[in-house]
Biopython code that builds the backbone (N, CA, C, O; Angstrom):
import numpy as np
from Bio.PDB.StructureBuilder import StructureBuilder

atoms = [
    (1, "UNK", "N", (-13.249, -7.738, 0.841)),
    (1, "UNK", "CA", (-12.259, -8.351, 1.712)),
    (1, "UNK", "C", (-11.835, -9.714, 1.169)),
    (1, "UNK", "O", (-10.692, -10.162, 1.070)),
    (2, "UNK", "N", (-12.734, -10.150, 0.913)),
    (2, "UNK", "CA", (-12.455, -12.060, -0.206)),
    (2, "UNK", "C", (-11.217, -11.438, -1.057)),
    (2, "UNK", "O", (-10.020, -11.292, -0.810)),
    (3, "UNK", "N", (-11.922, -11.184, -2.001)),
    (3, "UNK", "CA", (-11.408, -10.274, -3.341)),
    (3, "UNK", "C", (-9.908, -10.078, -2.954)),
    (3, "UNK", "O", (-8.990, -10.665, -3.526)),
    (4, "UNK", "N", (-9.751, -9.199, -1.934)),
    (4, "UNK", "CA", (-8.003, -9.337, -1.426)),
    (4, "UNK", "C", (-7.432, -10.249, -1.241)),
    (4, "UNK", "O", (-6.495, -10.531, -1.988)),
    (5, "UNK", "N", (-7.743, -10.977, -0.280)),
    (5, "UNK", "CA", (-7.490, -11.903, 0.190)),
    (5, "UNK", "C", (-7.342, -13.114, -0.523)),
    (5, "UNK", "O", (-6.803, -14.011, 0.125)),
    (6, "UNK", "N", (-7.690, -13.397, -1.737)),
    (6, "UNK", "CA", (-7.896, -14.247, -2.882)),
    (6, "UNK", "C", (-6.582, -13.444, -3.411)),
    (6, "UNK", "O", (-5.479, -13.832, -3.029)),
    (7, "UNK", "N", (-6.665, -12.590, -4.079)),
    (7, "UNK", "CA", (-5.360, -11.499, -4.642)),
    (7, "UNK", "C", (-4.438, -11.895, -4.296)),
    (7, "UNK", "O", (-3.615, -12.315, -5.109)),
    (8, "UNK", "N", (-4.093, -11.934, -2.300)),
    (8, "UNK", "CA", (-3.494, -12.091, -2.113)),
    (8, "UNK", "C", (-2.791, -13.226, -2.220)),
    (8, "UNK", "O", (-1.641, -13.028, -2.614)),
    (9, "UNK", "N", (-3.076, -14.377, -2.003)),
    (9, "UNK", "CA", (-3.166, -15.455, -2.042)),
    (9, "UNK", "C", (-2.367, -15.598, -3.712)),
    (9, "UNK", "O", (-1.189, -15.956, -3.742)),
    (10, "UNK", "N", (-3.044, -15.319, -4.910)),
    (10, "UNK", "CA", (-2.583, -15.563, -6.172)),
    (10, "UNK", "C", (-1.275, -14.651, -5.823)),
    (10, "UNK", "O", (-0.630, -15.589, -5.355)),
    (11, "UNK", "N", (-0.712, -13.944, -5.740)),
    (11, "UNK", "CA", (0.480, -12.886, -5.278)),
    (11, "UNK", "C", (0.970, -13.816, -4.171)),
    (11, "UNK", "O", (1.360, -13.115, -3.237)),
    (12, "UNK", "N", (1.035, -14.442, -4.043)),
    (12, "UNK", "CA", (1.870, -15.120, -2.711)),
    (12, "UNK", "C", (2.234, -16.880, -3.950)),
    (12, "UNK", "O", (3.388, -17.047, -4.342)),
    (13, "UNK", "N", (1.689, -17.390, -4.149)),
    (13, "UNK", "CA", (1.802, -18.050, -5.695)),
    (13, "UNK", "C", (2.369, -17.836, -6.661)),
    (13, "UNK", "O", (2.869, -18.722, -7.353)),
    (14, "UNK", "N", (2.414, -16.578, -6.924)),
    (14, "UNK", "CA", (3.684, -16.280, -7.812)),
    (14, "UNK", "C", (4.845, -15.815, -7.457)),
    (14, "UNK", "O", (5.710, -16.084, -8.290)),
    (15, "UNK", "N", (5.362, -14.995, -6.207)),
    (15, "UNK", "CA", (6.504, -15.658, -5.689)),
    (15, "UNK", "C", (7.227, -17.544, -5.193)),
    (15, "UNK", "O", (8.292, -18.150, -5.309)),
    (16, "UNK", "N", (6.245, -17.729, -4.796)),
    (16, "UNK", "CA", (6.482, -19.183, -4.723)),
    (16, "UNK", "C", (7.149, -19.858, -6.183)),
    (16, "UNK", "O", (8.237, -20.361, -6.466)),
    (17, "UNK", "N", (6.055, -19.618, -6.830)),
    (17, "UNK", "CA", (6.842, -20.142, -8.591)),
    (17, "UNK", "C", (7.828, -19.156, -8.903)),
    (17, "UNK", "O", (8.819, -19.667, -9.425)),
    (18, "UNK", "N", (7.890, -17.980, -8.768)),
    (18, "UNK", "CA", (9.587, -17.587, -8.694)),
    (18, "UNK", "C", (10.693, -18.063, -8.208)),
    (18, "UNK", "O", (11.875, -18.047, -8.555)),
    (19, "UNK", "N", (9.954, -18.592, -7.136)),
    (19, "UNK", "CA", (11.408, -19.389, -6.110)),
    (19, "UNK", "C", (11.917, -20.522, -6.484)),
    (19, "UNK", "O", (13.056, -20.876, -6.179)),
    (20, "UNK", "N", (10.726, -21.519, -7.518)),
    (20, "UNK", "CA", (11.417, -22.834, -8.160)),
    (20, "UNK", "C", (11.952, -22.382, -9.544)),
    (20, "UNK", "O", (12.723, -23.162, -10.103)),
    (21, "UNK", "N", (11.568, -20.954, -10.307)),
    (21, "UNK", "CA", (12.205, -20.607, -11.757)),
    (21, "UNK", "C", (13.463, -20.942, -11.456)),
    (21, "UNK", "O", (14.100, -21.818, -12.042)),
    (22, "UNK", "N", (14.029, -19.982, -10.158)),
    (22, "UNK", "CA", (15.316, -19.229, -10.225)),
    (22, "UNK", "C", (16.343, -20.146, -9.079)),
    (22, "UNK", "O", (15.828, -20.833, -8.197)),
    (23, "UNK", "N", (17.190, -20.081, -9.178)),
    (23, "UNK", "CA", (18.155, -20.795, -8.277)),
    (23, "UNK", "C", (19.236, -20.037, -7.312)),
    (23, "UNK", "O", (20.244, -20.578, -6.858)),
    (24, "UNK", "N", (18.826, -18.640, -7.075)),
    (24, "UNK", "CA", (19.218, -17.654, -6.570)),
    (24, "UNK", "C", (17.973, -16.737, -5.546)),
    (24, "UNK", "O", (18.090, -15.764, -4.801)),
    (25, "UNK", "N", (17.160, -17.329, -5.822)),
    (25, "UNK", "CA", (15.871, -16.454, -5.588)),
    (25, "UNK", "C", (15.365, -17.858, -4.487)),
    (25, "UNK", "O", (15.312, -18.977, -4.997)),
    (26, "UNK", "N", (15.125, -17.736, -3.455)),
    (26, "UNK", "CA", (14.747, -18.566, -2.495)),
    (26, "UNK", "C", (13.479, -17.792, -1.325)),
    (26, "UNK", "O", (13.432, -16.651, -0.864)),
    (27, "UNK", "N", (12.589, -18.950, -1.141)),
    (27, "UNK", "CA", (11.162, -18.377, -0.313)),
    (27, "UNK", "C", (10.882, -19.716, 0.545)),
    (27, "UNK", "O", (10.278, -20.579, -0.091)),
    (28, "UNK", "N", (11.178, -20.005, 1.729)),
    (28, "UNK", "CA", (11.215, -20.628, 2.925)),
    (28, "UNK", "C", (10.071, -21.383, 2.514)),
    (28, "UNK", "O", (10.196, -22.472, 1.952)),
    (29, "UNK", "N", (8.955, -20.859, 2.767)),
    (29, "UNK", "CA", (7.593, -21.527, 2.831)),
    (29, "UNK", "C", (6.059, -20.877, 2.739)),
    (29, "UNK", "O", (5.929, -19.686, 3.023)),
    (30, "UNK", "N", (5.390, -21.332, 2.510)),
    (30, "UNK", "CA", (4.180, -20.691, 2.051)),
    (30, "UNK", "C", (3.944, -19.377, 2.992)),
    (30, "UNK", "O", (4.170, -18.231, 2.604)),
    (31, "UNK", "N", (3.536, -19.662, 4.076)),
    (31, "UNK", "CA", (3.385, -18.760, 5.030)),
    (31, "UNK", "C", (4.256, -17.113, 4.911)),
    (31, "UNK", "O", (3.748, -15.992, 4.931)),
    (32, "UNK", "N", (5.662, -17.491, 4.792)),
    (32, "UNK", "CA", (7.245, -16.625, 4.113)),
    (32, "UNK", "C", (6.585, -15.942, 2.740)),
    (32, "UNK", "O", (6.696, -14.718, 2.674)),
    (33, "UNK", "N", (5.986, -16.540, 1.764)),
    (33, "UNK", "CA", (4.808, -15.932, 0.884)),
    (33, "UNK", "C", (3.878, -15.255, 0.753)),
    (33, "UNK", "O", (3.511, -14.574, -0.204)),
    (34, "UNK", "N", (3.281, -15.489, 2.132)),
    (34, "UNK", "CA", (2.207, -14.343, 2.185)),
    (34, "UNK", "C", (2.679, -13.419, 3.149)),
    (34, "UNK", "O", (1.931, -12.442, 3.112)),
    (35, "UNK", "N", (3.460, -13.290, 3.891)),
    (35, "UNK", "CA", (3.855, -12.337, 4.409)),
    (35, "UNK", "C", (4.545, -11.793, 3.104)),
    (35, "UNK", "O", (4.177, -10.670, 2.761)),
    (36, "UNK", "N", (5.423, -12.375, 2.381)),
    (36, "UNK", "CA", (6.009, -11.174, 1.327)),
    (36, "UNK", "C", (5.121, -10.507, 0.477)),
    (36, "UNK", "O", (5.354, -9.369, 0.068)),
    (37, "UNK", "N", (3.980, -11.227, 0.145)),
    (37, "UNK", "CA", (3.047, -10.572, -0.207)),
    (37, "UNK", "C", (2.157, -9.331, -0.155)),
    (37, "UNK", "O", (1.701, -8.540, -0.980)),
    (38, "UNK", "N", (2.094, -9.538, 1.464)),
    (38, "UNK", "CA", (1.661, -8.186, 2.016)),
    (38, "UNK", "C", (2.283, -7.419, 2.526)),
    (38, "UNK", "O", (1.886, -6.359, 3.009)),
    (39, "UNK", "N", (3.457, -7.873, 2.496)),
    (39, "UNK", "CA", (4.614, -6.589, 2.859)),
    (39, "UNK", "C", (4.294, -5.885, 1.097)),
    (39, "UNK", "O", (3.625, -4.854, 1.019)),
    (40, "UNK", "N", (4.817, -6.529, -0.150)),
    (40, "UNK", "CA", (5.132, -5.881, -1.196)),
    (40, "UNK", "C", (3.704, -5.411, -1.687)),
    (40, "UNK", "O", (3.741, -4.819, -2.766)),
    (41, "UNK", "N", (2.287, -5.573, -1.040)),
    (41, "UNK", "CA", (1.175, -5.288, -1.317)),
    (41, "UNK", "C", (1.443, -3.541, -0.300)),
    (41, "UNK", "O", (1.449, -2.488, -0.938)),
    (42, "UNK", "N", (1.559, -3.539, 0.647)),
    (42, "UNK", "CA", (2.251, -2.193, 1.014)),
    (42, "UNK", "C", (3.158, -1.500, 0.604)),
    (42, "UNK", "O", (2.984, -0.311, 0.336)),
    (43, "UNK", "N", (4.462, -2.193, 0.457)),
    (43, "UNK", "CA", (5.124, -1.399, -0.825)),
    (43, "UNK", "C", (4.731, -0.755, -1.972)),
    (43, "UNK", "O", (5.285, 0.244, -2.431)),
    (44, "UNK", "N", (3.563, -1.445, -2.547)),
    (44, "UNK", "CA", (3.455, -1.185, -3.809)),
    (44, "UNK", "C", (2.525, 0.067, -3.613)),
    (44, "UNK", "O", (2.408, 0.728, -4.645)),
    (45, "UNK", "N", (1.967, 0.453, -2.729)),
    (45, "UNK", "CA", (0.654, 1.735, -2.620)),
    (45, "UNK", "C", (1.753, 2.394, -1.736)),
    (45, "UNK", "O", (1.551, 3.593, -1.925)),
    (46, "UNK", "N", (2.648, 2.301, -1.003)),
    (46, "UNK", "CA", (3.612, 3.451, -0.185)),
    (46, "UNK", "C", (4.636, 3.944, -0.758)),
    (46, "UNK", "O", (4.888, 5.127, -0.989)),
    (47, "UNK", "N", (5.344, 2.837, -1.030)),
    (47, "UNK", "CA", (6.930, 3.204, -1.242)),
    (47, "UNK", "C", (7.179, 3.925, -2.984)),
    (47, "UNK", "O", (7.736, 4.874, -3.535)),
    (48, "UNK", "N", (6.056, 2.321, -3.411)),
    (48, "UNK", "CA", (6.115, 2.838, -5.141)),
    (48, "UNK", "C", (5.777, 4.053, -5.796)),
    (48, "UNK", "O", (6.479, 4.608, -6.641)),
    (49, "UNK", "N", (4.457, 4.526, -5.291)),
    (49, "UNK", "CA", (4.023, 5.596, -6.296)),
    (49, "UNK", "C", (5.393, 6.545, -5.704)),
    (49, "UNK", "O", (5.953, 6.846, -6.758)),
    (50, "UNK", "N", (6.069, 7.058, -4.766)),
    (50, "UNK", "CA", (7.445, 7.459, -4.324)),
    (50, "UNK", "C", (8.114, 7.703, -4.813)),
    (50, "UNK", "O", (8.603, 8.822, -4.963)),
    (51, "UNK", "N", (8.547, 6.163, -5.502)),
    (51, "UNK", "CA", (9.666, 5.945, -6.483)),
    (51, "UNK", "C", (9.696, 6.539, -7.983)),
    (51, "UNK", "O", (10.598, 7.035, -8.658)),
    (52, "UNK", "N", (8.349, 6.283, -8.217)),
    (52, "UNK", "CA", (7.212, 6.810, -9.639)),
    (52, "UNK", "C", (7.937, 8.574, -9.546)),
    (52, "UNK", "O", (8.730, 9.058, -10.354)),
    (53, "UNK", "N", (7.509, 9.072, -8.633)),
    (53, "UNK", "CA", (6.985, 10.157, -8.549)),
    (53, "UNK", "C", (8.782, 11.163, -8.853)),
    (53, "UNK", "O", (8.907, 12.188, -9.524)),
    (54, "UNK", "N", (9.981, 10.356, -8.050)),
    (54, "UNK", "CA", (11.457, 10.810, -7.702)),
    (54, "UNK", "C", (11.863, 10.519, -9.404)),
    (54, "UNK", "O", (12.229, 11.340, -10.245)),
    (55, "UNK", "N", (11.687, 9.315, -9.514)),
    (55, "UNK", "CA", (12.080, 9.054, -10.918)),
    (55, "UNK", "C", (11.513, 9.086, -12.310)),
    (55, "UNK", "O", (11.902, 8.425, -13.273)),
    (56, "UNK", "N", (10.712, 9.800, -12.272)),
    (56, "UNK", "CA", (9.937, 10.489, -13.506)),
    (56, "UNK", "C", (10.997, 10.787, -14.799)),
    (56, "UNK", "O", (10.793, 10.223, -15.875)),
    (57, "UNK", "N", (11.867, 11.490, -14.661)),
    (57, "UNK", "CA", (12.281, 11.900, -15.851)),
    (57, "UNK", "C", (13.419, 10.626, -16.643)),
    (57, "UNK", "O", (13.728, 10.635, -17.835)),
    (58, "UNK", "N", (13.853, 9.682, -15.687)),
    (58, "UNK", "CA", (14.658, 8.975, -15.927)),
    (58, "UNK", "C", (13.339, 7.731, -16.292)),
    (58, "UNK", "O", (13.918, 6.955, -17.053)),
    (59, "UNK", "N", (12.603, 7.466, -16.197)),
    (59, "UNK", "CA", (10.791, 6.491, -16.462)),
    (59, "UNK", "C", (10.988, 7.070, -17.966)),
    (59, "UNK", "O", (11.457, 6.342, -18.840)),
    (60, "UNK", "N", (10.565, 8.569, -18.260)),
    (60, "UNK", "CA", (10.167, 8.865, -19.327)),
    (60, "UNK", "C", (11.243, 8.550, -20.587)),
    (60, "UNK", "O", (10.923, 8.173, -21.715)),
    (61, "UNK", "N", (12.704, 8.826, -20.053)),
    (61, "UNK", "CA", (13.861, 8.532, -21.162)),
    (61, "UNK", "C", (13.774, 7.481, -21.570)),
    (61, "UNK", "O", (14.176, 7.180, -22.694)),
    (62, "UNK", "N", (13.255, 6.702, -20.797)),
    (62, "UNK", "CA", (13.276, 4.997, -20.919)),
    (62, "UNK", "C", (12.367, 4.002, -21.236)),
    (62, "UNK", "O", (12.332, 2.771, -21.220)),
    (63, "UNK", "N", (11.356, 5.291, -21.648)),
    (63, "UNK", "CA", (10.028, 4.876, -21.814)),
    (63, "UNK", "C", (9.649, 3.665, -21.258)),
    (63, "UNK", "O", (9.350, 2.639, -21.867)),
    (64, "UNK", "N", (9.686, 3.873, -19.899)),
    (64, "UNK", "CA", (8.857, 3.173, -19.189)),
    (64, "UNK", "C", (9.435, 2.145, -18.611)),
    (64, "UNK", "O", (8.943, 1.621, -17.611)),
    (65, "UNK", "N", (10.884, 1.603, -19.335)),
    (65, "UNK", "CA", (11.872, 0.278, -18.757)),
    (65, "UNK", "C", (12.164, 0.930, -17.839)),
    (65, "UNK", "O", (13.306, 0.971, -18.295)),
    (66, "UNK", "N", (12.271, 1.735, -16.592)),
    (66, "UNK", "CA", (12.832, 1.964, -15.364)),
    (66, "UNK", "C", (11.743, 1.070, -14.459)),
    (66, "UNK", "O", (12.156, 0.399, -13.513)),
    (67, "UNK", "N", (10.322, 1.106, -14.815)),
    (67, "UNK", "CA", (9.698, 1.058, -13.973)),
    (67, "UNK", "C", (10.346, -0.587, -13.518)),
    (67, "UNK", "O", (10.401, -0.725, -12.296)),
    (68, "UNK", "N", (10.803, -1.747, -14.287)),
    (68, "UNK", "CA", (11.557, -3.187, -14.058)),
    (68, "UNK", "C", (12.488, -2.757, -13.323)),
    (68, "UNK", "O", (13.082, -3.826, -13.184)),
    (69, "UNK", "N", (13.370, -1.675, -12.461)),
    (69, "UNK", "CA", (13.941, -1.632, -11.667)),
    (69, "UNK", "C", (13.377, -0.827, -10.410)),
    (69, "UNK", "O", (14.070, -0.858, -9.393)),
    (70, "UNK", "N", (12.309, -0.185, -10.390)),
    (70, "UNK", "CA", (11.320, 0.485, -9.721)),
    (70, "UNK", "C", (10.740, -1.115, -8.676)),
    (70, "UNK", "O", (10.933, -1.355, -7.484)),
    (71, "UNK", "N", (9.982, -1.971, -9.778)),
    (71, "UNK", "CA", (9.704, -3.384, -9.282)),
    (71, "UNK", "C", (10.840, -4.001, -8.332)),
    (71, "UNK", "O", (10.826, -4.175, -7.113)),
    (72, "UNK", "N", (11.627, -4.218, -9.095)),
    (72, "UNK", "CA", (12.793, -4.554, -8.502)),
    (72, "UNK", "C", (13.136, -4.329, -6.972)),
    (72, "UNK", "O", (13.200, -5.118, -6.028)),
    (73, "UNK", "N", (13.378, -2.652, -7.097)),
    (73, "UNK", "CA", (13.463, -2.137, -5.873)),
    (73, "UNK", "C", (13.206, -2.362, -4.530)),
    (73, "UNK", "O", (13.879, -2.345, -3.499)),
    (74, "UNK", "N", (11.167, -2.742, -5.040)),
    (74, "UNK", "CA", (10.237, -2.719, -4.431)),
    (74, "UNK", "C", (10.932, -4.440, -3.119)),
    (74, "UNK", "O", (11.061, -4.704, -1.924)),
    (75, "UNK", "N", (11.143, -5.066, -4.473)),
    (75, "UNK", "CA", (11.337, -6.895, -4.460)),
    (75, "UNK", "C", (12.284, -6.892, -3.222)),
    (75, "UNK", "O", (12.331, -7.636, -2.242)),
    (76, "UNK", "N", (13.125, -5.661, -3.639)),
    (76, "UNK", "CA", (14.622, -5.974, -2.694)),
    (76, "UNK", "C", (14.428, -5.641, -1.326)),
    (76, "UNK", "O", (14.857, -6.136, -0.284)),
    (77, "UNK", "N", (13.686, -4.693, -1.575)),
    (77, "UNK", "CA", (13.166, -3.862, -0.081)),
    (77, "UNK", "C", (12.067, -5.246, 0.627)),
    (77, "UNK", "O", (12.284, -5.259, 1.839)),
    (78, "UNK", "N", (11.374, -5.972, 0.380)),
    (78, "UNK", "CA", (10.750, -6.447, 0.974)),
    (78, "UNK", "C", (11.450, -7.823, 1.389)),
    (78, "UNK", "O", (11.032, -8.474, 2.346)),
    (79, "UNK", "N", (12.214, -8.106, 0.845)),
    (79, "UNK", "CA", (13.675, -9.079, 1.087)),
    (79, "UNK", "C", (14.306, -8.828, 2.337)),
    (79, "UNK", "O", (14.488, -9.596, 3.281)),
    (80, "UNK", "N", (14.629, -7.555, 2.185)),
    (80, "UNK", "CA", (15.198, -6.825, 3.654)),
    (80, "UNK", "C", (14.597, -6.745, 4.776)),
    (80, "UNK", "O", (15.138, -6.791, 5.880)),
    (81, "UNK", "N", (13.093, -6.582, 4.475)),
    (81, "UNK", "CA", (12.518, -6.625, 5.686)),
    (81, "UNK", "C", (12.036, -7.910, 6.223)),
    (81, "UNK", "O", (11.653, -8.054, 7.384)),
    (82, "UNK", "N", (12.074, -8.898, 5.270)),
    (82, "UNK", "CA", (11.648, -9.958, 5.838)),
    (82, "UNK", "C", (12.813, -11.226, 6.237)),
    (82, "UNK", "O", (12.630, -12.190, 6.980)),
    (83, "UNK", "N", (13.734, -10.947, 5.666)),
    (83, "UNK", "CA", (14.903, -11.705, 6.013)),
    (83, "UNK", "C", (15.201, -12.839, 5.675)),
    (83, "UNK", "O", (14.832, -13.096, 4.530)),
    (84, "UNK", "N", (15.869, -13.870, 6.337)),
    (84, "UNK", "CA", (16.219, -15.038, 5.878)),
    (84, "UNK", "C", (15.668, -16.393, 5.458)),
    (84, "UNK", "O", (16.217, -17.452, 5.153)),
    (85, "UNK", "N", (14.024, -15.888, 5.568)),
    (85, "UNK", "CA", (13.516, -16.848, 4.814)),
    (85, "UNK", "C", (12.810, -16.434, 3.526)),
    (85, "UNK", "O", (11.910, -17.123, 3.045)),
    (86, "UNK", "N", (13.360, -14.966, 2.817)),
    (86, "UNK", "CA", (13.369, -15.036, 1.492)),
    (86, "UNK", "C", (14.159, -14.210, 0.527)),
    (86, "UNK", "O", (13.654, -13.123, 0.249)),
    (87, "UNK", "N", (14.956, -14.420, 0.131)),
    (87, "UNK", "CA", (16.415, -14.610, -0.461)),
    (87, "UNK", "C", (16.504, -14.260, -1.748)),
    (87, "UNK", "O", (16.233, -15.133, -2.572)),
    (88, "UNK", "N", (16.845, -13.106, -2.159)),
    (88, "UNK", "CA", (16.980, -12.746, -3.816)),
    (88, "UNK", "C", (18.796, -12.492, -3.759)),
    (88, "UNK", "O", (19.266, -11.554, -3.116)),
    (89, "UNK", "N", (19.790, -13.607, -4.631)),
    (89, "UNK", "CA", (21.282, -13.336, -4.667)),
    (89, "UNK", "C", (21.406, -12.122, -5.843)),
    (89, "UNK", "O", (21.936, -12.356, -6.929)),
    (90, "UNK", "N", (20.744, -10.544, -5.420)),
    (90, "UNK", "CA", (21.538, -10.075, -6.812)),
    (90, "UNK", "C", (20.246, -9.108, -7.169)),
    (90, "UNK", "O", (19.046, -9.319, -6.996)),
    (91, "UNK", "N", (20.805, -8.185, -7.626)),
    (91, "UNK", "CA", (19.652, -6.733, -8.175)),
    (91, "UNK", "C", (19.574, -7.699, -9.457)),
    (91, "UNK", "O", (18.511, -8.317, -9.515)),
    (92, "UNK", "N", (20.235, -7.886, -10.212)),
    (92, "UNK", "CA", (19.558, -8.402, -11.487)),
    (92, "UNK", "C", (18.523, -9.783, -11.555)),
    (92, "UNK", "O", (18.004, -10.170, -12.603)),
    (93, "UNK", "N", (18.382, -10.280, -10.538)),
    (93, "UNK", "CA", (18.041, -11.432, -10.323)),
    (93, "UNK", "C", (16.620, -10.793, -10.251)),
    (93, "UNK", "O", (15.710, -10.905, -11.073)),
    (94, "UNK", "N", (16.646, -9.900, -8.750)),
    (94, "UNK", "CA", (15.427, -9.432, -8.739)),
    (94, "UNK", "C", (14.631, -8.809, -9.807)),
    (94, "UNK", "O", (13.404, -8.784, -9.712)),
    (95, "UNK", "N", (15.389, -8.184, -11.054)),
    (95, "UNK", "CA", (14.828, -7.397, -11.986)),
    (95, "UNK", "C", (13.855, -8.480, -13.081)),
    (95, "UNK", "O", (12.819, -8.199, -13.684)),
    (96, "UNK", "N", (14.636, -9.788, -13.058)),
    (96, "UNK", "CA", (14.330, -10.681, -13.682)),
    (96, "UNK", "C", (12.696, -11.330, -13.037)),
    (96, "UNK", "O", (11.574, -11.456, -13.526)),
    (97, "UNK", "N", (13.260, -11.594, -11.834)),
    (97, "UNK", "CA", (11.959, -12.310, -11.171)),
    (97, "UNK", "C", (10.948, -10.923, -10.641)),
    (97, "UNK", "O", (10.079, -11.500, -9.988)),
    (98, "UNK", "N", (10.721, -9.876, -10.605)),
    (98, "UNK", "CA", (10.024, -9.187, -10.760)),
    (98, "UNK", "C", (8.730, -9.051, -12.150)),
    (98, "UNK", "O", (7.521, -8.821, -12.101)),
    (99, "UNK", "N", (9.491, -9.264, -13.085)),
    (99, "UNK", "CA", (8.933, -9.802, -14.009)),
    (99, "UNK", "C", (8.155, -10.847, -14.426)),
    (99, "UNK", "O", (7.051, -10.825, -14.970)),
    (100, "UNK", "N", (8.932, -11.869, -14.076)),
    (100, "UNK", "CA", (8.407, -13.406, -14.018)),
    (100, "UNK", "C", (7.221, -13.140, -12.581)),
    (100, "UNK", "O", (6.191, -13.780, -12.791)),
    (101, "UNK", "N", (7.198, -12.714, -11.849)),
    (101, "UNK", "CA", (6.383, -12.264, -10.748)),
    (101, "UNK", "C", (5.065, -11.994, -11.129)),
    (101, "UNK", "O", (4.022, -12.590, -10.862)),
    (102, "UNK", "N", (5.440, -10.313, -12.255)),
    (102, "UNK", "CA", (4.405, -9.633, -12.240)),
    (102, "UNK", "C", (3.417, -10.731, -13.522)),
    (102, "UNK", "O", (2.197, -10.796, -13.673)),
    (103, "UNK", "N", (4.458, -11.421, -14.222)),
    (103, "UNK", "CA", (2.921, -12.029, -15.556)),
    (103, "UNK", "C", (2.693, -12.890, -14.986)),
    (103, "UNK", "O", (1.990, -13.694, -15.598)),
    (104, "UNK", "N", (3.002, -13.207, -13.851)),
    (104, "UNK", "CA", (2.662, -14.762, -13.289)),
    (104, "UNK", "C", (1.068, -14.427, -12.549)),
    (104, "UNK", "O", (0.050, -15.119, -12.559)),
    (105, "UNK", "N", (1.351, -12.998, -11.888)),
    (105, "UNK", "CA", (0.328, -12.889, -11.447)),
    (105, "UNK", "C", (-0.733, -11.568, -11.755)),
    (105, "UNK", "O", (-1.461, -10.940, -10.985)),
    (106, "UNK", "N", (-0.451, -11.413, -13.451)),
    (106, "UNK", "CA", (-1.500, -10.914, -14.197)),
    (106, "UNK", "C", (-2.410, -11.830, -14.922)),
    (106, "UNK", "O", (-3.575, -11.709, -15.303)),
    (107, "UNK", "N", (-1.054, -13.305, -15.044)),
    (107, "UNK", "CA", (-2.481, -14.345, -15.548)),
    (107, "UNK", "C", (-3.414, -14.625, -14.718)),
    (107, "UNK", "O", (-4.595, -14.603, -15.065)),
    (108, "UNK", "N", (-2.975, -14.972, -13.329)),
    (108, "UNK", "CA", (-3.689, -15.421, -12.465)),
    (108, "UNK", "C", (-4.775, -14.464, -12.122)),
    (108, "UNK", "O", (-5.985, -14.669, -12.223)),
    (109, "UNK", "N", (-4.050, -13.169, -11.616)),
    (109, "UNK", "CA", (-5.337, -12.013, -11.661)),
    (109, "UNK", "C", (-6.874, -11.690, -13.197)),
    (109, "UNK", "O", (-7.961, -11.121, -13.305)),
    (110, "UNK", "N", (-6.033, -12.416, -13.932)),
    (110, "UNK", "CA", (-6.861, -12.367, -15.271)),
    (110, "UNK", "C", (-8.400, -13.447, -15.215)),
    (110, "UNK", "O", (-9.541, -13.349, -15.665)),
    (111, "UNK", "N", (-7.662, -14.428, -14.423)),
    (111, "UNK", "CA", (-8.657, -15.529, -14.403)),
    (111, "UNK", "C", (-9.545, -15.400, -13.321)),
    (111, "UNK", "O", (-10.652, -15.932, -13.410)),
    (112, "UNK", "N", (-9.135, -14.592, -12.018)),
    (112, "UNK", "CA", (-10.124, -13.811, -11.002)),
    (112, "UNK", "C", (-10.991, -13.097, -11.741)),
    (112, "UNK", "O", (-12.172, -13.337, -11.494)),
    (113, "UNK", "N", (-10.785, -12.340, -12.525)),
    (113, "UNK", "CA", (-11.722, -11.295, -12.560)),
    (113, "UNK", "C", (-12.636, -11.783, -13.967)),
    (113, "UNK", "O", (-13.401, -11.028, -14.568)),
    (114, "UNK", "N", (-12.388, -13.100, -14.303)),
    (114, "UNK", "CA", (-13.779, -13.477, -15.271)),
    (114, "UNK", "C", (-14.690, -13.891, -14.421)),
    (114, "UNK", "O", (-15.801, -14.233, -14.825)),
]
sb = StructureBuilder()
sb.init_structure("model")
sb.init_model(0)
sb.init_chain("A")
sb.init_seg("    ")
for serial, (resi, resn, name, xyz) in enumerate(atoms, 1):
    if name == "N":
        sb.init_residue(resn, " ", resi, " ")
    sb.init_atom(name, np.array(xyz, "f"), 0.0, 1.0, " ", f" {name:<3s}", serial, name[0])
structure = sb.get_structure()
């Protein structure tokens, strides 16, 4: 339960530093963070493997670059549900900060698990 909750926490941190990269990409306040967090921590075990699963053959053509709009997806959808206090202007924006997202918080996850 730590272990998540720590996770979570580093995943709520790297949206935050997404929100000062980008100037289109806006996140209210910490709190607005961890809720996006655990919204896109549900996304990512519901909606995603979904997406994985519909878009397989178009994943494989692309060896594997779909999955940055798969992320994406995920980003936009949790935007929607959470509303006006966190703000992506633009699918490409999101494709971008999905990215910047995910190494932000593979370093951080890297340094948990030493």
């Amino acid at each position: 339960m730590m272990r998540w909750l720590v996770s979570l926490i580093l995943q709520a941190l790297a949206i935050i530093t997404a929100g000062y990269l980008f100037d289109g990409f806006y996140i209210e306040s910490f709190w607005i963070a961890i809720i996006a967090a655990v919204i896109l921590t549900v996304l990512n075990a519901i909606v995603k493997p979904i997406l994985v699963i519909l878009t397989l053959p178009i994943t494989i053509l692309t060896l594997g670059l779909f999955m940055f709009v798969i992320n994406a997806i995920t980003l936009m959808l949790a935007q929607s549900i959470i509303g006006d206090g966190f703000v992506i202007d633009g699918f490409g924006l999101a494709i971008v900060a999905s990215i910047v997202i995910s190494l932000i918080n593979m370093v951080l996850q890297s340094g948990l698990n030493d």
